[in-house]
C-alpha positions in Angstrom: 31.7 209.0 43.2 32.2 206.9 46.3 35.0 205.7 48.6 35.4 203.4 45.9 36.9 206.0 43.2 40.1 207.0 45.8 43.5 205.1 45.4 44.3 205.9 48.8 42.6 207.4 51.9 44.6 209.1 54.2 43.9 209.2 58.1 45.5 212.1 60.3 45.6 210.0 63.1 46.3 212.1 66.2 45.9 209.2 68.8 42.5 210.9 69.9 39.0 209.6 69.6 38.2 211.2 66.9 40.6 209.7 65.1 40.6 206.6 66.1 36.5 206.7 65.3 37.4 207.9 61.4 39.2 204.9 61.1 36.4 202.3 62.4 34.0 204.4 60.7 36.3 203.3 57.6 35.8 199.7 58.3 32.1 199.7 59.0 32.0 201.3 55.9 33.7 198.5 53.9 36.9 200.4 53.2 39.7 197.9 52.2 42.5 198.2 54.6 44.7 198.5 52.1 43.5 201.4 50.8 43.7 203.1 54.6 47.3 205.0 55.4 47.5 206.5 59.0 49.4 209.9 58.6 50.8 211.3 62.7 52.5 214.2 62.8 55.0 214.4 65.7 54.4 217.4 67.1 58.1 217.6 69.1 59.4 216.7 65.5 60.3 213.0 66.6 63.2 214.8 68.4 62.7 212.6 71.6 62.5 215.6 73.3 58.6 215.9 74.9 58.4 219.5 75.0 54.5 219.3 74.1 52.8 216.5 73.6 52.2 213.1 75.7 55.2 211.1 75.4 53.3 207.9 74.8 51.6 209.4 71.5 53.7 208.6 68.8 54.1 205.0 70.7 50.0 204.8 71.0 49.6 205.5 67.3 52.3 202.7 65.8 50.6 200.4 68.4 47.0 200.9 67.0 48.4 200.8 63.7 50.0 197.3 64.3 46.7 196.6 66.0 44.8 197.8 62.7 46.7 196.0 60.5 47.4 199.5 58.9 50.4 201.3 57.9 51.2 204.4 59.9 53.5 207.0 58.0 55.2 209.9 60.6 55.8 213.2 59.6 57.1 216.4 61.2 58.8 219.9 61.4 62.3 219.6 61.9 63.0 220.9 65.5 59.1 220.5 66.2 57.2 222.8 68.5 60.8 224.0 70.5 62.8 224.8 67.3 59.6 226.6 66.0 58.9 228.6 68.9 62.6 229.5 69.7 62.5 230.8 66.1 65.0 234.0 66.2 65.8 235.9 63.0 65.4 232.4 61.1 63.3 230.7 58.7 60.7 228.1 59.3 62.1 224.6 59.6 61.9 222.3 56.4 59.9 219.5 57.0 60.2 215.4 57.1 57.6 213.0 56.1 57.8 208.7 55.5 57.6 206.8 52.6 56.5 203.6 52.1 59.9 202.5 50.4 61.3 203.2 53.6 63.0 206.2 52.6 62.3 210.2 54.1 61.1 212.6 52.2 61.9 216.6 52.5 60.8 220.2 51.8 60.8 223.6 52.4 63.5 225.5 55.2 64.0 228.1 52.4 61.4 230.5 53.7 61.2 234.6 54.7 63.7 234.6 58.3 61.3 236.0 61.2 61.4 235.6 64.8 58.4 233.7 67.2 59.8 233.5 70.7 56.5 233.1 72.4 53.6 230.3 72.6 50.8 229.6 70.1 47.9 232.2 71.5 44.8 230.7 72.3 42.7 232.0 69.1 40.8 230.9 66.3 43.3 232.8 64.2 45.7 230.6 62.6 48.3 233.3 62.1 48.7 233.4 65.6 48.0 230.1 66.9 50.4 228.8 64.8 50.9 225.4 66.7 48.0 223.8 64.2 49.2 225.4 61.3 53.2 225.0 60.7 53.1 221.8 62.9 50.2 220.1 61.3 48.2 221.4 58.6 51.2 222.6 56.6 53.2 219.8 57.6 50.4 217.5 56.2 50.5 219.6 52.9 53.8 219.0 51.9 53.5 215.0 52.6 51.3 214.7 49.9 52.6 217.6 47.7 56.2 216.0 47.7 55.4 212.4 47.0 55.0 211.7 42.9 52.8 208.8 43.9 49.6 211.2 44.7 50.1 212.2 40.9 47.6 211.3 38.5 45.5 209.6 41.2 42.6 210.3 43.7 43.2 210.0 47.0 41.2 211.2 50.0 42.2 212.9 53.5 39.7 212.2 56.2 40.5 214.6 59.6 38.2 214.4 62.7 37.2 217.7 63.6 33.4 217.8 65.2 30.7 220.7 65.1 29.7 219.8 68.5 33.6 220.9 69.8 32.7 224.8 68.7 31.2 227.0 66.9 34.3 227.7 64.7 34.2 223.8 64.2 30.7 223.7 63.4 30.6 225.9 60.1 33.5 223.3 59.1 32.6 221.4 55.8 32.0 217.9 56.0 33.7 217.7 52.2 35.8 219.8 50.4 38.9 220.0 48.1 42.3 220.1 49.6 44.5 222.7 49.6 47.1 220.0 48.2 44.8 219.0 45.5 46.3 220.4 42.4 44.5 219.3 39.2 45.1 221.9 36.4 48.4 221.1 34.9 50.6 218.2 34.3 50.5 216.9 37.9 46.5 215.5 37.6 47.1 215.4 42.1 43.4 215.5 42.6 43.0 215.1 46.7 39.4 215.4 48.5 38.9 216.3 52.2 36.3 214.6 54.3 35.3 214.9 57.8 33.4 211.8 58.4 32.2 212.5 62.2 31.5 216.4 61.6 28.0 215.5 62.8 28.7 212.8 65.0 27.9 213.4 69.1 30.3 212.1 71.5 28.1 209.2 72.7 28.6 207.9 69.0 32.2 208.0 69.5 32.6 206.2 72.1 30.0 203.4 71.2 32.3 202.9 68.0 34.9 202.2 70.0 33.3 200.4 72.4 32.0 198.2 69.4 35.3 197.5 68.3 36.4 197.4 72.3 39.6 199.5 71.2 41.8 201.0 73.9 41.8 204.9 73.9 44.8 207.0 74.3 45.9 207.0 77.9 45.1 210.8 78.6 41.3 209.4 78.5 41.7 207.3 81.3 43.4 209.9 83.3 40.6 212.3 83.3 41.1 214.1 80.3 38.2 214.9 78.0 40.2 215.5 75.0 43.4 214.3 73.5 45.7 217.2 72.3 49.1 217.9 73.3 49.4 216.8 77.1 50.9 221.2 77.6 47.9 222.2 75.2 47.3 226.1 75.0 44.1 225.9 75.4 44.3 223.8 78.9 41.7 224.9 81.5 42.9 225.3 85.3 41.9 221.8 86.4 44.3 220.1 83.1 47.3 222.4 84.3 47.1 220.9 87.5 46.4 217.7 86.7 49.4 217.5 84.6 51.8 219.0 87.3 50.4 216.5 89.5 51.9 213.6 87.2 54.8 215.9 85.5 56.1 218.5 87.4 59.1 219.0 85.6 57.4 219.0 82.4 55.1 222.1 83.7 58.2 224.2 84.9 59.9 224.0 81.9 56.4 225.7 80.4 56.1 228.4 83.2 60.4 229.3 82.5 60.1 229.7 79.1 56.8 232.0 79.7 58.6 234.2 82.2 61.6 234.5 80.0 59.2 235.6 76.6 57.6 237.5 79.1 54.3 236.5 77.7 51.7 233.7 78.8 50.5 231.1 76.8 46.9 232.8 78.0 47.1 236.3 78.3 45.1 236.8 81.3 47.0 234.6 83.6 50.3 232.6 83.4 50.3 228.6 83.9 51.7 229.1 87.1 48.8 230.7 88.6 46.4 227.9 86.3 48.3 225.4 88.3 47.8 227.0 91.6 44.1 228.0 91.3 42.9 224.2 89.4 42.6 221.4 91.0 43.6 217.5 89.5 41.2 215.6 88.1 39.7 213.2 91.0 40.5 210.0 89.3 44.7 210.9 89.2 44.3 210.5 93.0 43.1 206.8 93.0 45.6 203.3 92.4 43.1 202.3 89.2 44.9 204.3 86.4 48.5 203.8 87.9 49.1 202.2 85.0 47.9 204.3 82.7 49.5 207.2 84.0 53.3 205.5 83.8 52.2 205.1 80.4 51.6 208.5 79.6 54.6 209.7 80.1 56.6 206.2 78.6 57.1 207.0 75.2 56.8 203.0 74.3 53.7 201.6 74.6 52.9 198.3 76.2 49.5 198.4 77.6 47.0 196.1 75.7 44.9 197.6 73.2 42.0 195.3 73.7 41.5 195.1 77.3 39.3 192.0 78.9 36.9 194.5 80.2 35.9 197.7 78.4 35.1 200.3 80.2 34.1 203.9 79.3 37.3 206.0 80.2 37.4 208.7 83.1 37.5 211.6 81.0 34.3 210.7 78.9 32.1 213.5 78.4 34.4 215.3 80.7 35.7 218.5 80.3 37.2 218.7 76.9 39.2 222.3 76.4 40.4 223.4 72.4 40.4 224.9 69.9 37.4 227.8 69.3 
């Protein structure tokens, strides 16, 4: 059976590239846009607090949305990242998701009580680099396992992971079942997971997006290769001090909260000594992406999505730091 044969498809739309080419990749494929829902979970658990991520994310996403002609549904960890990581002698946070009614939707916050109080560890290990798992996989999860109208129906989740990131990524399958699917029963949830651009390059990103001349997230144009959480774990030398170049306070609040765990994000050496030892990224110290770096850190988004000129971004083919 085809794209045809799914009620809905469901987009986690991260803001990134990848992302952002799923969708396209939706259109060119004739997808109606009213089948297409953008799912974004808010990583800082739409707290307004930017502990984490790029402040102009959740902005960036609506705005492509609107752009689209697609609806965009939020969802989250109560607390996000902070709440989860200050976790002392307490149970994980419920979660909250959107509805199309208009309405929020909730579940769990009735788990075991244990106690984080240190970063996500850069590893492939899930247990452990628990940023992907209880702030967006499991997050994701209970969206679709908590809303009756995924019952009795098909409905497809399309994620944008890539086998050229890593080798971890690369023995990823392109289809499978979800882990919400849940066909045997009364609930006939029957949910399918694609990864449309598993085999895609990057050149074939970014000519998708050029073809469509859509804006990329902001990060892009700053020099960044990859869009993740602007404090991402896995942030070479050169990112940390790019980003305490254009938020300094944002990287102190990091480094304090390593020194107080006394444990670093990456084991060998804390972020203040990335900071010290990387250098920005060359295109932070010229006027052109003034604009774009206000942006970043302006949690509502006004820069045009469809620029005049489109140009490849900065960070293109740059370096692009993640997950193993």
């Amino acid at each position: 059976m085809g794209l045809n044969s799914y009620s809905k498809i469901l987009v986690a739309f991260s803001g990134g590239k990848d992302s952002l080419a799923c969708v396209l990749n939706l259109f060119d494929l004739g997808v109606p846009r009213e089948k297409i829902e953008l799912w974004h979970h808010d990583i800082d658990g739409n707290t307004g607090d930017y502990f984490m991520d790029w402040p102009c994310t959740p902005g960036y996403c609506r705005a492509v949305a609107a752009e689209l002609g697609l609806p965009i549904y939020y969802s989250w960890r109560d607390g996000g990242f902070l709440r989860e990581m200050l976790r002392d002698n307490q149970p994980t946070a419920p979660v909250t998701f959107e509805c199309p009614e208009g309405c929020m939707g909730h579940a769990g916050g009735k788990g075991p009580c244990n106690t984080r109080r240190r970063f996500p560890q850069v590893s492939a290990d899930l247990s452990v680099r628990w940023c992907s798992s209880s702030l967006k996989i499991e997050v994701a999860a209970a969206g679709l396992r908590n809303q009756d109208r995924f019952n009795h129906t098909r409905t497809l989740v399309v994620t944008g992971e890539r086998a050229e990131e890593s080798p971890s990524r690369a023995r990823y399958k392109e289809f499978e079942t979800d882990r919400s699917s849940a066909t045997k029963g009364k609930l006939g949830r029957h949910v399918d997971h694609w990864r449309p651009v598993h085999g895609w390059n990057e050149t074939r990103i970014w000519d998708i997006i050029a073809k469509y001349r859509m804006r990329p997230h902001p990060c892009y144009e700053l020099g960044w290769g990859r869009c993740s959480c602007a404090s991402c774990i896995f942030g070479s030398k050169d990112q940390w001090a790019s980003l305490a170049l254009i938020a300094p306070e944002h990287v102190e609040r990091i480094c304090r909260y390593e020194e107080e765990f006394g444990c670093t994000i990456q084991r060998k050496k804390s972020v203040r000594q990335l900071v010290k030892e990387g250098a920005p990224y060359p295109v932070l110290l010229t006027k052109e992406v003034e604009d774009s770096r206000r942006q970043s850190l302006d949690p509502v988004y006004h820069l045009s999505l469809r620029p005049d000129i489109w140009r490849l971004p900065a960070g293109a083919f740059g370096e692009s730091i993640g997950p193993t």
